[in-house]
FIDREN-934657 format. One record per residue (C-alpha): residue in one letter; residue number from 0; x, y, z. Coordinates in steps of 0.1 Angstrom, whole numbers, plus 2048, in hexadecimal, padded with zeros to 3 digits. Last residue first. Layout:
# FIDREN-934657
("A" NUM (X Y Z))
...
//
This chain:
# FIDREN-934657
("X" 304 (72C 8EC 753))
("X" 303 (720 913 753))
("X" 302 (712 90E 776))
("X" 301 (72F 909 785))
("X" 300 (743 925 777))
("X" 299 (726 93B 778))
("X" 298 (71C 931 7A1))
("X" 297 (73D 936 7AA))
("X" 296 (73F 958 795))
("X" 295 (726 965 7A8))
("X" 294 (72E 955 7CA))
("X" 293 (74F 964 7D1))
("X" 292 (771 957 7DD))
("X" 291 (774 93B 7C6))
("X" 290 (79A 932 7BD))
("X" 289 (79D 93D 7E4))
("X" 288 (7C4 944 7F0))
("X" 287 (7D1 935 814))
("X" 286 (7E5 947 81E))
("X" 285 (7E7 938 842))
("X" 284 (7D7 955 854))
("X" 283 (7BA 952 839))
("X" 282 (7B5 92A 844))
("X" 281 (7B4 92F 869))
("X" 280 (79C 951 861))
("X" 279 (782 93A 84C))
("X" 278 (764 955 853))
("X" 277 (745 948 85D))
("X" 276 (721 95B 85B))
("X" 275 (708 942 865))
("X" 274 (6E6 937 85E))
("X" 273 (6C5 92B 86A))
("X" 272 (6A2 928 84C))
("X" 271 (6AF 911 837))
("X" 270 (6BC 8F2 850))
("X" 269 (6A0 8FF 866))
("X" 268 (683 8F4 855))
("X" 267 (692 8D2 85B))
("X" 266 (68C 8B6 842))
("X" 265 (675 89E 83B))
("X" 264 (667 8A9 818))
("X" 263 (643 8B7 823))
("X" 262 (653 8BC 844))
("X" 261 (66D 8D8 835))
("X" 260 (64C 8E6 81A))
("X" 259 (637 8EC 838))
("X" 258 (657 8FD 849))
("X" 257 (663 90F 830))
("X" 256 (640 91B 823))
("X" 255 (63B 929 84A))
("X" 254 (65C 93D 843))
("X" 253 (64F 94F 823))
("X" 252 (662 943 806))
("X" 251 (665 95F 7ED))
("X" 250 (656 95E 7C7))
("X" 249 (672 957 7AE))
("X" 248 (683 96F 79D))
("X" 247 (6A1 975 780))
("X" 246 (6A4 94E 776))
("X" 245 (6BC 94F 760))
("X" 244 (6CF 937 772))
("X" 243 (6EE 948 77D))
("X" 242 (6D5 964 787))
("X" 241 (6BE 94D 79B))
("X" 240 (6E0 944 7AA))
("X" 239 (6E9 96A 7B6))
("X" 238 (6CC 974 7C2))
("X" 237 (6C3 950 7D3))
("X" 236 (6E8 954 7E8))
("X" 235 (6DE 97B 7E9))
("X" 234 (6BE 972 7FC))
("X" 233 (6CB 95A 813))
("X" 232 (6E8 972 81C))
("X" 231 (70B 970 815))
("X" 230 (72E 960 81F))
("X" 229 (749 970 811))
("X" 228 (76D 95F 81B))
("X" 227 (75C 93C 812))
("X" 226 (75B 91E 82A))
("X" 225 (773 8FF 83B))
("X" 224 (778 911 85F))
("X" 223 (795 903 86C))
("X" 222 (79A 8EF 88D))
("X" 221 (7B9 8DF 89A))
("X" 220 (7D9 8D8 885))
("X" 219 (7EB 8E7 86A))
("X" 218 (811 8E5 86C))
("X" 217 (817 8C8 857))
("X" 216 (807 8D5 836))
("X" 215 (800 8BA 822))
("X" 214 (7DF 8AC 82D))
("X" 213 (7D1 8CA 83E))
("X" 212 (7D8 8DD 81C))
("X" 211 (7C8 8C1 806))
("X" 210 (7A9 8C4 81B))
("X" 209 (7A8 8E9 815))
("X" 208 (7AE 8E6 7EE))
("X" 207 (793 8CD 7EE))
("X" 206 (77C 8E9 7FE))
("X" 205 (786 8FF 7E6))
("X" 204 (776 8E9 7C9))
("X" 203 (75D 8E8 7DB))
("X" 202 (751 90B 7DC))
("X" 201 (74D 918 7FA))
("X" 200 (72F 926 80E))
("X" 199 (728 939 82D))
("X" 198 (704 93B 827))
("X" 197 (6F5 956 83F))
("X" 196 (6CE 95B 849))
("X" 195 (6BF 981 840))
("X" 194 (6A8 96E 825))
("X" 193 (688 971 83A))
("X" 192 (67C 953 835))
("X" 191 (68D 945 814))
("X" 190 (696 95D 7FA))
("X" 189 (687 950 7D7))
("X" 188 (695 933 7C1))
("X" 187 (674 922 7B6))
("X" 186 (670 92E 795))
("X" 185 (673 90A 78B))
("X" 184 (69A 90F 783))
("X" 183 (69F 91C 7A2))
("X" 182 (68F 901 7B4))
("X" 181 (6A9 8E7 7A2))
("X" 180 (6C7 8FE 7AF))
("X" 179 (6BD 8FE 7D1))
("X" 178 (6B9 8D6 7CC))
("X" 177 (6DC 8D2 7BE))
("X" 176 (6F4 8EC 7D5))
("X" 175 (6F4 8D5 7F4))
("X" 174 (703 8B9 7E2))
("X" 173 (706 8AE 7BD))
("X" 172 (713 8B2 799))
("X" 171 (71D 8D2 79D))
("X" 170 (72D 8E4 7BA))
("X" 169 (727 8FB 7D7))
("X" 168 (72E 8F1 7FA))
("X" 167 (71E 8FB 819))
("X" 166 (736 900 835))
("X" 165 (74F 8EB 840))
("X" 164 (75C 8E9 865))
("X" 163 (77D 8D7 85D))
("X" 162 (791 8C3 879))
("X" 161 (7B5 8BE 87A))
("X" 160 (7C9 8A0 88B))
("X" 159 (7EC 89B 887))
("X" 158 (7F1 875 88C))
("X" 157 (810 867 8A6))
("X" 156 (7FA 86F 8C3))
("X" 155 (7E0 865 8BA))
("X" 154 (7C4 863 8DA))
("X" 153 (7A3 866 8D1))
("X" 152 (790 881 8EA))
("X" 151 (794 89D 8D2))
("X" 150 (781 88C 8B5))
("X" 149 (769 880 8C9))
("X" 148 (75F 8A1 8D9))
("X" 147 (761 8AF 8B9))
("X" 146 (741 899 8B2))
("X" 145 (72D 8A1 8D1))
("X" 144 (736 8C9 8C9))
("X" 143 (724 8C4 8A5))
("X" 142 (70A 8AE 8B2))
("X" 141 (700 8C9 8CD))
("X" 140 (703 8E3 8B8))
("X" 139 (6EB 8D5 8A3))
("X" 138 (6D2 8C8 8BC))
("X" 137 (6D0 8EF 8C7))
("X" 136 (6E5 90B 8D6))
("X" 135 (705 920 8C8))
("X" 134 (729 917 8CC))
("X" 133 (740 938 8CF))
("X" 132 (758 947 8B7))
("X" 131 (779 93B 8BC))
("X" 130 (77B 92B 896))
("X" 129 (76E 94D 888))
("X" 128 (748 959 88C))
("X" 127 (73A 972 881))
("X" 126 (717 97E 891))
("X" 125 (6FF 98A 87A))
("X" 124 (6E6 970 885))
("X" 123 (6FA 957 88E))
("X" 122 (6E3 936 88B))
("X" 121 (6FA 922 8A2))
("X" 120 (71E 91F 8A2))
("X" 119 (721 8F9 8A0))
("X" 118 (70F 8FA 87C))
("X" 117 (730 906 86F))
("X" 116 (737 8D9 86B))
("X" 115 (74E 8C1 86D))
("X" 114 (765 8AB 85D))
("X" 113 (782 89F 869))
("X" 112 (7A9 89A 858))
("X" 111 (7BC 882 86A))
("X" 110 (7DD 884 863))
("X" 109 (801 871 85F))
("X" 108 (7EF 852 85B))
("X" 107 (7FC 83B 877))
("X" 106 (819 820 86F))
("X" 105 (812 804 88A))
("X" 104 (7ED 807 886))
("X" 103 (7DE 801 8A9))
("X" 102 (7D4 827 8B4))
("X" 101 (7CB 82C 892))
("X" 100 (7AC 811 892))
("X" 99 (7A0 820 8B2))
("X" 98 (7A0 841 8A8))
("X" 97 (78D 83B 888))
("X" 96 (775 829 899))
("X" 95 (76F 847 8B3))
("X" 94 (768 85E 893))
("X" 93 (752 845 888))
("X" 92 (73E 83A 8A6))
("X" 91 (739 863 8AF))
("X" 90 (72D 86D 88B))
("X" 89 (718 850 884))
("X" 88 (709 854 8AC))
("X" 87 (700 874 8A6))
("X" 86 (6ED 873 885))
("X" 85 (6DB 852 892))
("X" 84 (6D5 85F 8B0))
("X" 83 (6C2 880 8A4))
("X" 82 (6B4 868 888))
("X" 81 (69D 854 8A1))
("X" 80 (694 86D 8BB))
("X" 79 (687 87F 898))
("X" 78 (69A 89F 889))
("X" 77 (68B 89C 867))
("X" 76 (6A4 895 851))
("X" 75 (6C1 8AA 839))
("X" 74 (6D9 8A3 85A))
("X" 73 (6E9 887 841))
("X" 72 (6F8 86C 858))
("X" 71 (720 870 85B))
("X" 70 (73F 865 852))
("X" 69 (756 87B 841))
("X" 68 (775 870 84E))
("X" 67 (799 87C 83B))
("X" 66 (7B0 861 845))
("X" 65 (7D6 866 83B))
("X" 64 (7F7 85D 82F))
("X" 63 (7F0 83E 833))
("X" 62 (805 822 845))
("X" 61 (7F1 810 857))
("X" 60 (7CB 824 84E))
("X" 59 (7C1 805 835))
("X" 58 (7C6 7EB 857))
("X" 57 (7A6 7F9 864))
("X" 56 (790 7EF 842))
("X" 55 (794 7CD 84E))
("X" 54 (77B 7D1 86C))
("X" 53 (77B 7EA 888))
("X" 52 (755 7F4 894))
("X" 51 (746 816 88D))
("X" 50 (73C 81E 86A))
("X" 49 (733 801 85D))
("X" 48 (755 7FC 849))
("X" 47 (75B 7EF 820))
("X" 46 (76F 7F6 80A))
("X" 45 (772 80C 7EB))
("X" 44 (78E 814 7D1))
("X" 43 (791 837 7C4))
("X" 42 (792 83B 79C))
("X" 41 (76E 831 795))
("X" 40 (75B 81B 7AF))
("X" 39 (751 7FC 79B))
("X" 38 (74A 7E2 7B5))
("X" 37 (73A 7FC 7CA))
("X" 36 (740 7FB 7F3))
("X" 35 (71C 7FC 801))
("X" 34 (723 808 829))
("X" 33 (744 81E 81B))
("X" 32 (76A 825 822))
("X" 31 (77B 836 802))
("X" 30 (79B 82E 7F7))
("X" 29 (7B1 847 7E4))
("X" 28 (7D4 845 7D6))
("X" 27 (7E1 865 7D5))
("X" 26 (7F1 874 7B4))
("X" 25 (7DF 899 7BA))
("X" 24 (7C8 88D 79D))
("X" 23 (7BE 875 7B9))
("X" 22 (7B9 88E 7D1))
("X" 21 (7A2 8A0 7C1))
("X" 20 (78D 884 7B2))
("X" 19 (78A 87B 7D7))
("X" 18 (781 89A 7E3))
("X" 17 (766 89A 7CD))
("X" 16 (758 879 7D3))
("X" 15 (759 87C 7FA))
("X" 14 (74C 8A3 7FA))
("X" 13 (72E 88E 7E0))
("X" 12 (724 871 7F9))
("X" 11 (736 853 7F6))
("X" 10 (758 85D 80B))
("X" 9 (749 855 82B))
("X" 8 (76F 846 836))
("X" 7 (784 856 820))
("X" 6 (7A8 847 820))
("X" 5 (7C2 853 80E))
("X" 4 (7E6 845 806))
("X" 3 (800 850 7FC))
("X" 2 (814 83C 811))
("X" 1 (80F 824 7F3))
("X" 0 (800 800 800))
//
């Protein structure tokens, strides 16, 4: 096995496939962790895990350059007693897994690269919030500080350890970015609520970038801030993708509408109608340089594929 190795346990979704392609035209071997490994999987191998016990995949991290976990229920569900463990036990019995299985490899992975999430500030307001910025309140706060709990607690002490909050990612082909997109078309894009919420967004392609940073860079360590220098309001982020789309209006989305239409699709109202304003000052004070630093010509680029 090459020391340039990668392993991306939750790597199925579309982050995991990106990054992936990413780091595979970096000249990294890839190998992604998954429940329903695919017999054809593309350029990055697949194996199997369950997401919290050690099996065969375990012996993948000796020697690696590093693990990027991205293992985690959706939070895109109602917030049932049913889902609320299953999204917090899937983050806790993976990241504590992944502990486990470094603590016995006899060559560790040089880092452990964790994902996690801006929703542990809170719905901000205007408030902006750096990486010292304080936690907010509510079940997602709660799962977010739960699950960097985990991450601290595991001891490797020969594996750098860095943890990403991301924010919401923009690209094509998938993610957050594809149902927004899909209303807009249907004149279906308007502000939703009262449009004053923050997106800090990114596109993904600069998210990659910040994964292959905390990879290769030695130096890094602790918690960054994976989002956008510019976030913006609800109602530019629909402005400014209804005009990508041609779509110059759409009728706003009173908040009662978001929340009819949320449970009418089994989601949280809340997922649309919170925000937050995040700045990525860890990865600003480290030079790092945005290929996509504002959402207009984001959304053309990707948009024009």
């Amino acid at each position: 096995m090459t020391s340039r190795r990668v392993v991306i346990p939750g790597g199925s979704g579309f982050l995991g496939q990106s990054l992936s392609d990413h780091l595979v035209g970096k000249g990294y071997q890839v190998v992604m962790l998954s429940r329903s490994p695919t017999v054809n999987p593309g350029r990055a191998q697949e194996e199997a895990w369950d997401g919290k016990t050690l099996g065969a995949w375990s012996r993948l991290l000796d020697g690696a350059e590093a693990v990027v976990n991205l293992a985690g229920k959706s939070v895109n569900c109602r917030y049932t007693p049913a889902n609320r463990k299953e999204i917090i036990d899937s983050r806790i019995d993976s990241v504590r897994a992944i502990g486990e299985a470094i603590s016995k490899c006899e060559t560790p992975p040089r880092v452990w690269v964790q994902a996690g999430s801006l929703a542990i500030y809170g719905d901000t307001g205007d408030r902006i919030c750096a990486e010292s910025a304080p936690y907010g309140a509510g079940f997602p706060v709660e799962t977010c500080v739960l699950w960097e709990q985990a991450f601290d607690e595991a001891q490797t002490p020969s594996t750098r350890k860095v943890l990403l909050r991301i924010g919401f990612a923009l690209g094509s082909g998938g993610g957050a970015m594809d149902p927004l997109m899909n209303l807009a078309k249907l004149f279906l894009g308007g502000t939703t609520g009262n449009g004053k919420q923050y997106i800090s967004w990114l596109h993904v392609r600069d998210l990659n970038r910040m994964f292959e940073w905390a990879i290769e860079r030695d130096h890094i360590e602790g918690v960054f801030n994976a989002t956008g220098p510019t976030p913006v309001t609800n109602a530019e982020f629909m402005r400014e993708l209804r005009r990508a789309l041609h779509r110059p209006w759409s009728p706003p989305v009173p908040e009662w509408a978001v929340r009819v239409g949320a449970r009418l699709m089994g989601t949280e109202a809340e997922l649309a109608l919170h925000g937050r304003r995040c700045l990525p000052k860890r990865f600003l004070d480290e030079g790092f340089v945005f290929e996509h630093p504002d959402l207009k010509p984001a959304f053309q680029e990707l948009l024009a594929r």
